[in-house]
MILODREN-465692 format. One line per 10 residues: their letters; for each residue z, y, x of C-alpha. Coordinates in nm, 3 decimals, always signed. Layout:
N
A	Z,Y,X  ...
***
This chain:
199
XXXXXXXXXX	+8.999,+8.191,+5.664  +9.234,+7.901,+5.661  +9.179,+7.672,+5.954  +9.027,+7.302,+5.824  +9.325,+7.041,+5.861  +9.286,+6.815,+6.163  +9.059,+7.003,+6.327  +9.268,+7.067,+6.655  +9.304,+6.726,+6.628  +8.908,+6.670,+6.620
XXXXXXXXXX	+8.879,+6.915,+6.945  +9.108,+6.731,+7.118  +8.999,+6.357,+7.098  +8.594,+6.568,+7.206  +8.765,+6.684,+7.522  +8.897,+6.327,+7.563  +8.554,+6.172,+7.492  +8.379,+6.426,+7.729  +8.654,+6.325,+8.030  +8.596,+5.931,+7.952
XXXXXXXXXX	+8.196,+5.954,+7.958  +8.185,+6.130,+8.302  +8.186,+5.946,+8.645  +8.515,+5.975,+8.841  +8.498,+6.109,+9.201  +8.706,+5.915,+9.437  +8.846,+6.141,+9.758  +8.838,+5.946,+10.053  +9.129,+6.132,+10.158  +9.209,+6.040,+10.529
XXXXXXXXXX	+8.854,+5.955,+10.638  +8.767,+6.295,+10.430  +8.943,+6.633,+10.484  +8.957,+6.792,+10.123  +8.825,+7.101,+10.050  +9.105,+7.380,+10.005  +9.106,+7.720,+9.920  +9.179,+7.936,+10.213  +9.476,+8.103,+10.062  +9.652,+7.736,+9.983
XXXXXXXXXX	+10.005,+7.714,+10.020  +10.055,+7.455,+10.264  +10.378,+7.532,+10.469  +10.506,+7.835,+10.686  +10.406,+7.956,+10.985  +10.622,+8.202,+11.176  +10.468,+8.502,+11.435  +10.803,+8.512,+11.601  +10.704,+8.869,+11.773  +10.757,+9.028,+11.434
XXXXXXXXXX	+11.103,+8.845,+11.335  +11.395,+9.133,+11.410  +11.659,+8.862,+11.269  +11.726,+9.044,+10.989  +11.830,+8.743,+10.820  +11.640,+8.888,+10.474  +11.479,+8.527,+10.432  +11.767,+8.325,+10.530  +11.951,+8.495,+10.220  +11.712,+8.553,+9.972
XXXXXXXXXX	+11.595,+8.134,+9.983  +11.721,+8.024,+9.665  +11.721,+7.672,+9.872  +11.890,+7.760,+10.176  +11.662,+7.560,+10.417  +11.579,+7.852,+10.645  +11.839,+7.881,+10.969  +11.857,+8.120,+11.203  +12.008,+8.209,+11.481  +12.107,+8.472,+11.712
XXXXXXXXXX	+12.258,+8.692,+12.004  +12.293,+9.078,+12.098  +12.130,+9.215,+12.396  +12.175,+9.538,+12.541  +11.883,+9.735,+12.604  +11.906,+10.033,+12.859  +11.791,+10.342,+12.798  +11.487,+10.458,+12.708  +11.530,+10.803,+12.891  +11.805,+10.921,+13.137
XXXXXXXXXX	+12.083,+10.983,+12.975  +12.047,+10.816,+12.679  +12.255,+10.551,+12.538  +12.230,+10.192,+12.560  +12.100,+10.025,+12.268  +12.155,+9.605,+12.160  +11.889,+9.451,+11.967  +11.906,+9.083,+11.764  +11.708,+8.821,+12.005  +11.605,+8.522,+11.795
XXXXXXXXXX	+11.745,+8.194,+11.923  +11.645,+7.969,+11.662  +11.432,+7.977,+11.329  +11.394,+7.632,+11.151  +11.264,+7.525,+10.800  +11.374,+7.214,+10.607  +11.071,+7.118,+10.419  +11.282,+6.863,+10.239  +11.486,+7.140,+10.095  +11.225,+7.402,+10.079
XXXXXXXXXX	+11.043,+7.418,+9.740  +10.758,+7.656,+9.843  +10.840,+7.973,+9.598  +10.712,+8.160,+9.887  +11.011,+8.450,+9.833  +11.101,+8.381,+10.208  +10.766,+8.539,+10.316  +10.715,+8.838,+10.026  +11.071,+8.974,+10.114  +11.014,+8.980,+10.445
XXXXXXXXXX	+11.003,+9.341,+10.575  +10.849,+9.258,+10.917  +10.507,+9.031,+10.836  +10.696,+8.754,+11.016  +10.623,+8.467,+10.770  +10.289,+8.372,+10.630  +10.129,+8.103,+10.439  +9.941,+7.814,+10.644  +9.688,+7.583,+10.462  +9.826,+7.278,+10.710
XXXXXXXXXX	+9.929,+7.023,+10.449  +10.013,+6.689,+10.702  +10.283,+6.675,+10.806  +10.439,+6.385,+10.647  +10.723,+6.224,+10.901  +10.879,+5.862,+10.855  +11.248,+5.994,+10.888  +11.373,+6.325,+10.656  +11.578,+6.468,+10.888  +11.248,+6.516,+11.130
XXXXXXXXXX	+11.165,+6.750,+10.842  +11.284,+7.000,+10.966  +11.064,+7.228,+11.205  +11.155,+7.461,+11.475  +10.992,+7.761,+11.545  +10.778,+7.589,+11.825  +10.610,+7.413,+11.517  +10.653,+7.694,+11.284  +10.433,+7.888,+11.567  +10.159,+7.668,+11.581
XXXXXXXXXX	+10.098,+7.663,+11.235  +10.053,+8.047,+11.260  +9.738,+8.007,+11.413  +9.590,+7.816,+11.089  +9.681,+8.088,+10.864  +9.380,+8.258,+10.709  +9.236,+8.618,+10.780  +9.341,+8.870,+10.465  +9.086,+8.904,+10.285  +8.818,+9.245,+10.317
XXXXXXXXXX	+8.923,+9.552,+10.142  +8.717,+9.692,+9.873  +8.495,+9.904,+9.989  +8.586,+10.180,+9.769  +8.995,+10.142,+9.856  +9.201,+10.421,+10.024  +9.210,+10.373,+10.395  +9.610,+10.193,+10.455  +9.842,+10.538,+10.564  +9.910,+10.342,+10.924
XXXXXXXXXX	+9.524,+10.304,+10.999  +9.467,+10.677,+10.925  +9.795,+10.835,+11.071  +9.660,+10.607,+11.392  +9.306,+10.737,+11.348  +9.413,+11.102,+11.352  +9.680,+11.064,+11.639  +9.351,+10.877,+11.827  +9.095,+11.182,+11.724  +9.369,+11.438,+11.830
XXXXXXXXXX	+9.392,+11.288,+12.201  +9.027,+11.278,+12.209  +9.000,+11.595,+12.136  +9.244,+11.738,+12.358  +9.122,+11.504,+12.652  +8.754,+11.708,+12.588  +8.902,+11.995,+12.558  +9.096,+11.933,+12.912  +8.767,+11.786,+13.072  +8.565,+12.110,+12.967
XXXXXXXXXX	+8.808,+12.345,+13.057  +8.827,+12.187,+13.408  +8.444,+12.145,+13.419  +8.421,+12.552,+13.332  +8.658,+12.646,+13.595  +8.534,+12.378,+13.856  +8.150,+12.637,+13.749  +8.376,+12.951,+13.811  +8.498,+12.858,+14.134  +8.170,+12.706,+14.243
XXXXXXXXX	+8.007,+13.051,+14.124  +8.257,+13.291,+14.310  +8.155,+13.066,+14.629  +7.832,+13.166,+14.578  +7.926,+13.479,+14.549  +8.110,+13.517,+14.856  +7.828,+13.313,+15.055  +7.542,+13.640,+14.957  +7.788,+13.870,+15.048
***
């Protein structure tokens, strides 16, 4: 069935007359917080304890407003006779939210769970260049970021939580097994006492 002529027309000027007959809402924005959704992108936060410098985000930012840098440190060994190892400490980490259009690629590539999503949206600063945040600032805006969500129910436990489970059930296990062997032979000894005391 051919459509009737001007009747997208007709549906459009009925959403128009439905907008113009309803009351508009003002916010009273800085008196009254707005409402977000918990998984808003407001800027990023950085858990520094999980950033290995790998310099993933730095180069993947189609904006290049993330610097970073870094020095080697040697590590000594783990064991005797091992070898020294050097590992990347993180001197600086600083976003320029003038630059940075929030595509959020900085924070899926990264390998590490460094870089997450905060809902903190104020942070509005008379002067650009103060736009640009450390990692002091970057830090405290880790704290507003959001739990994850619950997992369904009905999902696969994650291979980490299980492989952890199992390593934590097999230590148990031989722990009890330790503790009743030691019990049983702490009963044989006390038994061959007693033994020794009738004889």
């Amino acid at each position: 069935m051919a459509p009737i002529p001007g009747s997208g027309l007709a549906k459009g000027l009925a959403v128009t007359l439905r907008t113009m007959t309803r009351k508009s809402v003002t916010e009273q924005y800085p008196d009254a917080l707005p409402d977000l959704p918990p998984r808003t992108r407001g800027v990023i936060g950085l858990f520094e304890e999980n950033c290995t410098v790998c310099m993933l985000c730095a180069r993947e930012c189609p904006d290049w407003c993330i610097y970073i840098d870094s020095h080697k440190e040697t590590v000594p060994a783990a064991a005797p006779g091992g070898r020294e190892r050097s590992r990347n400490v993180l001197d600086r980490f600083a976003i320029d939210f003038s630059l940075c259009m929030y595509c959020g690629i900085c924070i899926e590539v990264c390998p590490f769970d460094a870089l997450f999503w905060s809902p903190e949206f104020e942070y509005a600063e008379t002067d650009i260049r103060e736009l640009t945040h450390e990692r002091d600032k970057l830090r405290e805006w880790m704290w507003t970021v959001p739990a994850p969500p619950a997992l369904d129910p009905g999902a696969e436990e994650p291979k980490e939580i299980a492989a952890a489970r199992k390593s934590a059930e097999k230590l148990a296990a031989a722990e009890a097994a330790a503790a009743a062997e030691a019990a049983e032979a702490e009963r044989a000894t006390g038994q061959a006492e007693l033994g020794e005391g009738e004889e």
